[in-house]
C-alpha positions in Angstrom: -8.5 -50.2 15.0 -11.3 -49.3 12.5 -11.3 -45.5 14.2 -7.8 -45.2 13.5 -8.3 -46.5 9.9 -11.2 -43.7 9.7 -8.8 -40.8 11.2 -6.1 -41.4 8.9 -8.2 -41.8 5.9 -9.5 -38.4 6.8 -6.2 -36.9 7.9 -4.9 -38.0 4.4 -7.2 -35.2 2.7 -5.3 -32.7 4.6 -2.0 -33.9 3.3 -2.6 -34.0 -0.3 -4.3 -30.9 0.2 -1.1 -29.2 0.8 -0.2 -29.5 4.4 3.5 -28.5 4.9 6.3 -30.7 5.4 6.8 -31.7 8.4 9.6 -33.1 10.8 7.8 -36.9 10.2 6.1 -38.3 7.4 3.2 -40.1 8.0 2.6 -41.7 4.5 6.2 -43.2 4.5 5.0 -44.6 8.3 1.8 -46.0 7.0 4.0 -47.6 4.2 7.4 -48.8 5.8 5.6 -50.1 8.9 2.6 -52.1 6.8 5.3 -53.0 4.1 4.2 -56.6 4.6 0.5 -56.3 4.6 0.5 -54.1 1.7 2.4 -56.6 -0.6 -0.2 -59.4 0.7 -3.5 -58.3 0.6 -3.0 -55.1 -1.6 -0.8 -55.8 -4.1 -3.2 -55.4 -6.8 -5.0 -52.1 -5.3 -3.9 -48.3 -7.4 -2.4 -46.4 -4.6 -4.4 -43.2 -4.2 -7.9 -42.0 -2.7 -7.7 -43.7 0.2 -8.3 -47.3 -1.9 -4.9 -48.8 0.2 -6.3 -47.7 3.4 -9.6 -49.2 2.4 -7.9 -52.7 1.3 -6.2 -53.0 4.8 -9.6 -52.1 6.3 -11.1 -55.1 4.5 -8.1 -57.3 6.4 -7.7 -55.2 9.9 -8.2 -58.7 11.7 -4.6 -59.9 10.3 -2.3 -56.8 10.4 0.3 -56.8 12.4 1.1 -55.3 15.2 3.8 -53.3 13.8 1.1 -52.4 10.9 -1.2 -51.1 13.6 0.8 -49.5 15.2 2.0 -47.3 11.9 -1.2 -46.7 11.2 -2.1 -44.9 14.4 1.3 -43.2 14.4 1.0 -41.9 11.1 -3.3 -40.5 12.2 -1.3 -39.1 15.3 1.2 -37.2 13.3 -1.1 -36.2 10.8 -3.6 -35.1 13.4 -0.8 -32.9 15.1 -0.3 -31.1 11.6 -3.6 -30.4 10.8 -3.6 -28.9 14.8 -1.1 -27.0 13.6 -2.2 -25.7 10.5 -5.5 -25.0 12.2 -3.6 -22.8 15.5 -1.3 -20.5 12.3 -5.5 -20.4 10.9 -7.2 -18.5 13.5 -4.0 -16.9 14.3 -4.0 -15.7 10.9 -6.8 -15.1 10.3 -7.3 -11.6 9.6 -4.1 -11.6 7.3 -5.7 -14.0 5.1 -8.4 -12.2 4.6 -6.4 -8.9 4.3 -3.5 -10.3 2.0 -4.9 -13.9 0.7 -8.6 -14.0 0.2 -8.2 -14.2 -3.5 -5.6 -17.0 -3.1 -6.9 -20.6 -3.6 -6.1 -22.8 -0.9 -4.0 -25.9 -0.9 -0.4 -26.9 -1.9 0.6 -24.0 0.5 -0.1 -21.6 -1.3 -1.9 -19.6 1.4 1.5 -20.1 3.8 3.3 -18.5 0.3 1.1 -15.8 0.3 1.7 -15.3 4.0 5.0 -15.1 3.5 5.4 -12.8 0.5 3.8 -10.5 2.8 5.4 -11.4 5.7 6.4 -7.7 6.5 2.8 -6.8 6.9 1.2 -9.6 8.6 0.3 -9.0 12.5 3.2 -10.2 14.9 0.8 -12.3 15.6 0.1 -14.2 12.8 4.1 -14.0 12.5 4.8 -15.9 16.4 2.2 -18.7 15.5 3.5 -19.3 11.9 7.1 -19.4 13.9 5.6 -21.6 16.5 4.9 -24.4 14.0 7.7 -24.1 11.7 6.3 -22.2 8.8 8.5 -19.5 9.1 
């Protein structure tokens, strides 16, 4: 349990950091499945920086099973989009370098600048964007 509170706490940098939407959305898991143990122990915790994750870590010996088991669905799902993001990376990158290196990353504004010049990049770059859905 306390790995999969560490994963997702880690995982959750990459999503605020602009990972793109994907098919699933692990912060509504996290939150529909620990709906209970949120209201109980965390009422009184601002949302944000990890601090919720931090206030169930404090109570991981009464969550639920359904609770646990949203948390390490929603690390799993995060951890197969930052897999993804990092495959359309080294894929990539020579394009970002070619076309983006002045672009700052985050809130996909790298996979913009991919795309804007989507007529240049490598067919490369282009199957493993297209592989993941960023196409």
């Amino acid at each position: 349990m306390k790995r999969t509170l560490v994963t997702l706490t880690v995982l959750v940098v990459f999503l605020v950091a602009g990972v793109p939407a994907m098919a699933s959305d692990p912060v509504k898991t996290f939150e529909e499945g620990c709906k209970v143990e949120l209201e109980k122990y965390c009422a009184m915790v601002t949302p944000g920086d990890g601090r919720l994750l931090g206030c169930l870590f404090a109570y991981q010996d009464k969550l639920s099973n359904k609770c646990e088991y949203a948390l390490y669905d929603a690390a799993v799902q995060l951890e197969r989009a930052v897999a993804a993001l990092t495959y359309v990376a080294n894929e990539c990158d020579d394009d970002l370098e070619k076309f983006c290196s002045t672009v700052a990353p985050g809130e996909g504004r790298l996979v913009d600048c991919l795309d804007k010049n989507m007529a240049k990049v490598s067919d490369r770059c282009k199957s493993a964007m297209k592989d993941v859905g960023l196409e």
